[in-house]
The first five atom37 places (N, CA, C, CB, O) and aatype in JSON, in Angstrom:
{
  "aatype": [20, 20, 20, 20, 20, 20, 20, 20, 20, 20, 20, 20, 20, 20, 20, 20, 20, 20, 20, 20, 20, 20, 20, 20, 20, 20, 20, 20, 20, 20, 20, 20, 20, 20, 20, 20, 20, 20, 20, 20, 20, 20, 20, 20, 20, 20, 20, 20, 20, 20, 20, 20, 20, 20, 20, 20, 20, 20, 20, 20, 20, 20, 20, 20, 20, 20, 20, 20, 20, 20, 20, 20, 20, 20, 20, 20, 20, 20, 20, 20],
  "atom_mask": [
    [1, 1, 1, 1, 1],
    [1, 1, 1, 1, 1],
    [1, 1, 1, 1, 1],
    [1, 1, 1, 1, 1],
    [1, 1, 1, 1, 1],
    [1, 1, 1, 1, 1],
    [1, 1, 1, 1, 1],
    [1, 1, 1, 1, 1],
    [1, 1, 1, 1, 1],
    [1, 1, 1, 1, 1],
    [1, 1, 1, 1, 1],
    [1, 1, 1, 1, 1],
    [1, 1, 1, 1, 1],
    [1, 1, 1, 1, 1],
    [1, 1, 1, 1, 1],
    [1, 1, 1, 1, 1],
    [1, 1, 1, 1, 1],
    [1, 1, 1, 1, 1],
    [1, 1, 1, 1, 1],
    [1, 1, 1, 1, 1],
    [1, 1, 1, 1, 1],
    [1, 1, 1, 1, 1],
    [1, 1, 1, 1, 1],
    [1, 1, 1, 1, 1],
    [1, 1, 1, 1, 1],
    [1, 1, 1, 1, 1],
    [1, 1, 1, 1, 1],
    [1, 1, 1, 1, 1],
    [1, 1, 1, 1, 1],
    [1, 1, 1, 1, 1],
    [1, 1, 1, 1, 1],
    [1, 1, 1, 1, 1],
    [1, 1, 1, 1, 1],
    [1, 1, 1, 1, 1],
    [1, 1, 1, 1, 1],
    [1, 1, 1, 1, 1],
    [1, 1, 1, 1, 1],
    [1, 1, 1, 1, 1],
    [1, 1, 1, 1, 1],
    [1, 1, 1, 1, 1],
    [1, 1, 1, 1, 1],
    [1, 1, 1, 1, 1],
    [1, 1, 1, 1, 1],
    [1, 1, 1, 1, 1],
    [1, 1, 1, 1, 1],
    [1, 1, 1, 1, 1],
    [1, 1, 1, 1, 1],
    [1, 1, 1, 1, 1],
    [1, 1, 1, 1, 1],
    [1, 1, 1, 1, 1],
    [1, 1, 1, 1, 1],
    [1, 1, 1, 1, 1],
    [1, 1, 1, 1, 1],
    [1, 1, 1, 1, 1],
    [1, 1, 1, 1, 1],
    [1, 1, 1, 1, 1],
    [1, 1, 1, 1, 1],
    [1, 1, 1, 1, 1],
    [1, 1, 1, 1, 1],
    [1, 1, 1, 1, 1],
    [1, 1, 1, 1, 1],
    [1, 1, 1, 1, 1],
    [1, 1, 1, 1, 1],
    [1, 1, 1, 1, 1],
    [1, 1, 1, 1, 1],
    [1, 1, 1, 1, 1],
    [1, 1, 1, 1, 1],
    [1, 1, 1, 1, 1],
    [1, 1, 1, 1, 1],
    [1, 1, 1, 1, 1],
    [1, 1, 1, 1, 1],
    [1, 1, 1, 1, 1],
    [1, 1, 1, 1, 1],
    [1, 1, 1, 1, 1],
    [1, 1, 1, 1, 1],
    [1, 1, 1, 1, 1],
    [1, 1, 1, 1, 1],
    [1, 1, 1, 1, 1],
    [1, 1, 1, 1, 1],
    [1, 1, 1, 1, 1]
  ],
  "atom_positions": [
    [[-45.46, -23.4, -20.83], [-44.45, -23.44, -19.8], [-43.28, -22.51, -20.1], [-43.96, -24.84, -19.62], [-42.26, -22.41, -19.42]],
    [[-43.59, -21.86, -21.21], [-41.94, -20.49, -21.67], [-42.04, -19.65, -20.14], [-42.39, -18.72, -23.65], [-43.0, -19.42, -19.42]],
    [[-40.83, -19.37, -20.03], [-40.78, -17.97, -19.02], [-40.97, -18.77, -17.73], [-42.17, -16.6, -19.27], [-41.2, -17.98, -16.81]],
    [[-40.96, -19.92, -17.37], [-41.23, -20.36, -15.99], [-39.76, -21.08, -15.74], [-42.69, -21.44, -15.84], [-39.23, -21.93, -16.45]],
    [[-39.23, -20.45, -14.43], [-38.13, -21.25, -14.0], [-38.37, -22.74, -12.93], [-37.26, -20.15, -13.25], [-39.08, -22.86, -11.94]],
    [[-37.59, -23.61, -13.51], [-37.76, -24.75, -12.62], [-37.2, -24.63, -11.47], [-37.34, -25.88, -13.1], [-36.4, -23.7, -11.46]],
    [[-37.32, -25.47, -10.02], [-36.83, -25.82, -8.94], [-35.46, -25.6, -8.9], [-37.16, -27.0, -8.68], [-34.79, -24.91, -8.14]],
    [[-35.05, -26.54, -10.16], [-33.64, -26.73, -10.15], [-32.57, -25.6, -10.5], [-33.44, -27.74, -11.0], [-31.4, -25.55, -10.12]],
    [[-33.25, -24.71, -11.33], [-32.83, -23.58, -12.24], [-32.18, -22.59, -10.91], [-34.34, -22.79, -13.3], [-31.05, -22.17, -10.65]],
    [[-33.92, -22.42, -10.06], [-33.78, -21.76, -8.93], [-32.25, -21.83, -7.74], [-35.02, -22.26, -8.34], [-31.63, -20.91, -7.2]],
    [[-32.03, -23.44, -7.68], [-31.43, -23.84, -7.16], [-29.55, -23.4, -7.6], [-32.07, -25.03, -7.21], [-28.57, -23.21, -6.89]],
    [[-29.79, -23.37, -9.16], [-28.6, -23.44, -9.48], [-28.25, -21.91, -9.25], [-28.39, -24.08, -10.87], [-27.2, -21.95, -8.61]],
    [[-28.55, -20.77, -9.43], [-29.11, -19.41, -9.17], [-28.41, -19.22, -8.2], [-30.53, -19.16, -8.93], [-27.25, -18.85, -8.37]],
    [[-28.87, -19.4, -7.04], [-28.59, -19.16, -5.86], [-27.13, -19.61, -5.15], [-29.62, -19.67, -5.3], [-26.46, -18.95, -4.36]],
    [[-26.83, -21.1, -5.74], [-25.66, -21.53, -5.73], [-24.5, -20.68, -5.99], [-25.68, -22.42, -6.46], [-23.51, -20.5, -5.28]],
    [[-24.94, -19.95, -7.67], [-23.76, -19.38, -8.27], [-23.88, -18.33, -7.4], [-23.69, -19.06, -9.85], [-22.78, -18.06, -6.92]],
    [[-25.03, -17.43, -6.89], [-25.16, -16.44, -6.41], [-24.26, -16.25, -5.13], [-26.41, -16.33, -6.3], [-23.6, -15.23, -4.95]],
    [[-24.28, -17.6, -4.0], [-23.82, -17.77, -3.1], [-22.25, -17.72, -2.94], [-24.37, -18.67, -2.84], [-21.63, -17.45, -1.92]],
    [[-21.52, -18.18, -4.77], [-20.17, -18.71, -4.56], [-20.0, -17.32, -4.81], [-19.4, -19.99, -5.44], [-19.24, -16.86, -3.96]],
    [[-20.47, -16.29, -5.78], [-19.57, -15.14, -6.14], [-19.79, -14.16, -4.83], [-20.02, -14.38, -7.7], [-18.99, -13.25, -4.64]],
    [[-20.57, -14.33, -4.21], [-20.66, -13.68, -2.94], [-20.02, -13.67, -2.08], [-21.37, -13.84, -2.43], [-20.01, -12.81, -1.21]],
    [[-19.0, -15.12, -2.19], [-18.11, -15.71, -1.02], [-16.71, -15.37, -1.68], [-18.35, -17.53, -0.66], [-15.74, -15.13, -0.95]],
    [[-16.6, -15.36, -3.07], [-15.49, -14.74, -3.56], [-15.13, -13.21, -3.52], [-15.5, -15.09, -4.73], [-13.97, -12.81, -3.43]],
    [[-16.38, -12.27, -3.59], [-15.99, -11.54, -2.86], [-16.06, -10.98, -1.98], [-15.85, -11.19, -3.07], [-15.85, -9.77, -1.96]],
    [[-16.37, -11.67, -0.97], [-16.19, -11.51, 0.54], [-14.36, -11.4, 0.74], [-16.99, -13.06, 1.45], [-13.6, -10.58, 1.26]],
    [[-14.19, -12.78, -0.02], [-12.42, -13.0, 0.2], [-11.97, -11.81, -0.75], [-11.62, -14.8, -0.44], [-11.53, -10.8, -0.22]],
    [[-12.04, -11.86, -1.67], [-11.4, -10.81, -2.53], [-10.77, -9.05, -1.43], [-12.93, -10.45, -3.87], [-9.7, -8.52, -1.15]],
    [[-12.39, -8.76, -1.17], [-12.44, -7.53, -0.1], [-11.38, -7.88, 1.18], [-14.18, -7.35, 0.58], [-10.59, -7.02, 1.57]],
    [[-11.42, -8.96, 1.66], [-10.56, -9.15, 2.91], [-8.95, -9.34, 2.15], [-11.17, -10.72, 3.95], [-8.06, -9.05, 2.96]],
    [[-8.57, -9.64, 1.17], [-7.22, -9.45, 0.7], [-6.94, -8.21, -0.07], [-6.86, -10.53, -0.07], [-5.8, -7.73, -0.11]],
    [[-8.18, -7.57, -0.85], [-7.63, -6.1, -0.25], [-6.98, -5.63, 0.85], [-8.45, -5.4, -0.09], [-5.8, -5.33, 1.07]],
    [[-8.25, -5.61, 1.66], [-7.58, -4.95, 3.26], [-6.48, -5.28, 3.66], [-8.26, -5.26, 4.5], [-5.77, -4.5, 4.29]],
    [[-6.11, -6.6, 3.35], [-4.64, -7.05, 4.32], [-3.65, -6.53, 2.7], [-4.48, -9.52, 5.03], [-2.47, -6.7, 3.02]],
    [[-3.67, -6.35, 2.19], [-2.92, -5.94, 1.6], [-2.2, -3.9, 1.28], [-3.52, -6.7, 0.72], [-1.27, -3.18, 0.9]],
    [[-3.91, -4.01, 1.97], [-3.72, -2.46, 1.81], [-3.24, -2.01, 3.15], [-5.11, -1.63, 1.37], [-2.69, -0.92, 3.28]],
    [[-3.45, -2.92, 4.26], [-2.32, -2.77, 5.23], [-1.05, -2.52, 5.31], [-2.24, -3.48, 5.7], [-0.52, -1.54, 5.83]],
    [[-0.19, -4.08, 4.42], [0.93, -3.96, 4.31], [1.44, -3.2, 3.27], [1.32, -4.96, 4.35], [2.66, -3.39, 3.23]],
    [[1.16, -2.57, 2.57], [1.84, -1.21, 2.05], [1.35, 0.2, 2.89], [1.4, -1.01, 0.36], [2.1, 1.15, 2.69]],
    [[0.48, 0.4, 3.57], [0.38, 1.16, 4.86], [1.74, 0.97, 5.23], [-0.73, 0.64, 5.99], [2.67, 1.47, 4.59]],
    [[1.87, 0.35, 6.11], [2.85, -0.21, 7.15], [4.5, -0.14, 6.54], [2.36, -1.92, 7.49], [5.52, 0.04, 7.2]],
    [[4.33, -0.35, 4.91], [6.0, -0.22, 4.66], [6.13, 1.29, 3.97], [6.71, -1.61, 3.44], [7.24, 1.81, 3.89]],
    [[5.21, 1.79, 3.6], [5.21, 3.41, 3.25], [5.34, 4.04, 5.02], [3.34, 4.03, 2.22], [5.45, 5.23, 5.33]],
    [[5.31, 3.1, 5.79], [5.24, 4.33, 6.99], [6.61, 3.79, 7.68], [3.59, 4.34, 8.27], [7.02, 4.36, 8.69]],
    [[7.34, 2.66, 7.12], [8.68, 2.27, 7.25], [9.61, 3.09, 6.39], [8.81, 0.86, 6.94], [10.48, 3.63, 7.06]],
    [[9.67, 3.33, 5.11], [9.81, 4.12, 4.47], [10.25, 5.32, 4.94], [8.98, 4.12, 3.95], [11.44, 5.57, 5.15]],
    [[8.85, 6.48, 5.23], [8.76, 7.42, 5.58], [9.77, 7.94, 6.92], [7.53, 7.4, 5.62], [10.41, 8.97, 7.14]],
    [[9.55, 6.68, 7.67], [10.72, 7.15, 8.95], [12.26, 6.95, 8.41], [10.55, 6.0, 10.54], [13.09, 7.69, 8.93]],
    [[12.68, 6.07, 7.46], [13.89, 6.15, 7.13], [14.19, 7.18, 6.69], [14.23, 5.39, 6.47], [15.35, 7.52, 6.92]],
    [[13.46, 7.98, 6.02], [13.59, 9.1, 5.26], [13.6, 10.26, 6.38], [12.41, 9.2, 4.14], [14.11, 11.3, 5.93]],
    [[13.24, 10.35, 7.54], [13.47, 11.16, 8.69], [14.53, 10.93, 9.18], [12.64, 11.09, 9.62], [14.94, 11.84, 9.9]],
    [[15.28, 9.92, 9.08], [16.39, 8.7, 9.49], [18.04, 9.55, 9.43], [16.29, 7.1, 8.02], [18.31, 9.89, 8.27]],
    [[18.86, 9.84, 10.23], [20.43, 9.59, 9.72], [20.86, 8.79, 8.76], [21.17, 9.13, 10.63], [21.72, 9.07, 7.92]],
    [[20.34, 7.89, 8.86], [20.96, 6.69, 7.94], [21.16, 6.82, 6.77], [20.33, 5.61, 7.87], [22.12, 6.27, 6.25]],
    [[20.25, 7.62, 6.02], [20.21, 8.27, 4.91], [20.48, 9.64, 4.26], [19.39, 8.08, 4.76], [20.29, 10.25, 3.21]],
    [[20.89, 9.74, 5.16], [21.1, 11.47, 4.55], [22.55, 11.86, 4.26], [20.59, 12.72, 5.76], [23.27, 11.18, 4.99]],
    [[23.16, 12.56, 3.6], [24.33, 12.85, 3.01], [25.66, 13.44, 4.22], [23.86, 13.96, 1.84], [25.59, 14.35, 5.05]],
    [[26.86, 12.47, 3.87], [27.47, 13.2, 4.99], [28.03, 14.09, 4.89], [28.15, 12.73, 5.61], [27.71, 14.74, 3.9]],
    [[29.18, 14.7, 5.78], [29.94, 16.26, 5.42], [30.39, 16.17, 3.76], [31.66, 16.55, 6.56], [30.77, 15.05, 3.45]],
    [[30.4, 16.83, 3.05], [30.95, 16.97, 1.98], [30.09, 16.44, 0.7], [32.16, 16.38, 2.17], [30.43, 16.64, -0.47]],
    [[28.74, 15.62, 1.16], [27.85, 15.05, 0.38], [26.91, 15.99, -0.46], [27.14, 14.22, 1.21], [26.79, 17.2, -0.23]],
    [[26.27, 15.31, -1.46], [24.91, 16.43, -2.46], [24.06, 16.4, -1.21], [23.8, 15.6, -4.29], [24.11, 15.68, -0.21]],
    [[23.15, 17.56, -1.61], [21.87, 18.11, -0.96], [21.59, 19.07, -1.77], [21.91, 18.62, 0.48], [22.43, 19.8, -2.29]],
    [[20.11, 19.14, -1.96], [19.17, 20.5, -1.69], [19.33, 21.44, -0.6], [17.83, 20.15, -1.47], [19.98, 22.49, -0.68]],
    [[18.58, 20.9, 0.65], [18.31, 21.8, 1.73], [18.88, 21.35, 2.47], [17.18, 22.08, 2.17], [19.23, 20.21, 2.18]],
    [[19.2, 21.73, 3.45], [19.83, 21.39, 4.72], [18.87, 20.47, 5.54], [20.19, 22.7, 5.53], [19.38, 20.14, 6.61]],
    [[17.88, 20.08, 5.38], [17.29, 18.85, 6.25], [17.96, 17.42, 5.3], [15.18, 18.9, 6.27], [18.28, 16.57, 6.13]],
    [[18.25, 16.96, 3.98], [19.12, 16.34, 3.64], [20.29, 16.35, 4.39], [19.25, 16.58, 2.62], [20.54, 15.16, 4.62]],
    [[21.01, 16.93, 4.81], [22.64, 16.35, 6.02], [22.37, 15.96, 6.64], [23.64, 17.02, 6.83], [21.32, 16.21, 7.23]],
    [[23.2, 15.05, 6.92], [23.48, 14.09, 8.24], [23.82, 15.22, 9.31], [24.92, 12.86, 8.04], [24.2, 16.35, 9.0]],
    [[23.62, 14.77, 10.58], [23.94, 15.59, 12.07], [23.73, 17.13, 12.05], [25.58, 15.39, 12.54], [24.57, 17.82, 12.64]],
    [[22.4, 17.9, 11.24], [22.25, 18.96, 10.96], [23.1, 20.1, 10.53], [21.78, 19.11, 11.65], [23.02, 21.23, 11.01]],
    [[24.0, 19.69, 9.49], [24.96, 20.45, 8.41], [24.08, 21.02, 8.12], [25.75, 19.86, 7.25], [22.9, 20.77, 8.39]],
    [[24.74, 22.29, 7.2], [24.4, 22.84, 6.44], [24.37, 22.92, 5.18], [24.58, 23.34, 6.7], [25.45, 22.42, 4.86]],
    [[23.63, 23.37, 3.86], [23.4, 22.75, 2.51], [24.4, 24.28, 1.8], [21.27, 22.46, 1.97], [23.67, 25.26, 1.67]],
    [[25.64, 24.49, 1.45], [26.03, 25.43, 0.42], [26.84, 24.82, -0.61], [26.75, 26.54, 0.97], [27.9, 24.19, -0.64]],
    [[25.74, 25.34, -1.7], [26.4, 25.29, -3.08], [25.97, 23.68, -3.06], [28.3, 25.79, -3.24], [26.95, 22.99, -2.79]],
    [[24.77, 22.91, -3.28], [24.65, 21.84, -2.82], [25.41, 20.84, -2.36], [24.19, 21.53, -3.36], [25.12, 19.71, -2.76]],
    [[26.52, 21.0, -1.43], [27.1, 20.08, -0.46], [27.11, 20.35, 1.04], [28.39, 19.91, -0.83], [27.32, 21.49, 1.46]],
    [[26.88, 19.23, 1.91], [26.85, 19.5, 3.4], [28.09, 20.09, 3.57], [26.65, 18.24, 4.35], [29.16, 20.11, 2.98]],
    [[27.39, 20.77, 4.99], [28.93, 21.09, 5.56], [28.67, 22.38, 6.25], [30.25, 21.28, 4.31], [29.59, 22.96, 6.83]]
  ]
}
């Protein structure tokens, strides 16, 4: 009888087989919703960063002139 699986063996098999299958079923679906919501706040993000709200006012640091507020200009790195 070596090498022969019982009924029950079978049974238990399939069980475990069934639960890790269902774990990651869920696992994969909280990826996705997760990989949504950092989608969604990188693209919240991204518009602030297009935003007035953030950008330097007259007399503020900058690089380039898309940093100023109300389309200043960037010399000597300050708006204006």
């Amino acid at each position: 009888m070596r090498g022969q699986l019982s009924a029950e063996m079978l049974i238990l098999i399939v069980v475990v087989m069934a639960v890790v299958g269902i774990a990651a079923v869920q696992l994969v679906g909280s990826a996705k919703e997760t990989s949504k919501q950092i989608s969604d706040k990188t693209q919240e993000l991204t518009d602030k960063l297009a935003d007035d709200e953030i950008k330097s006012p007259d007399g503020g640091y900058c690089i380039t002139p898309d940093d100023c507020a109300s389309g200043k200009g960037c010399t000597n790195h300050r708006c204006g």
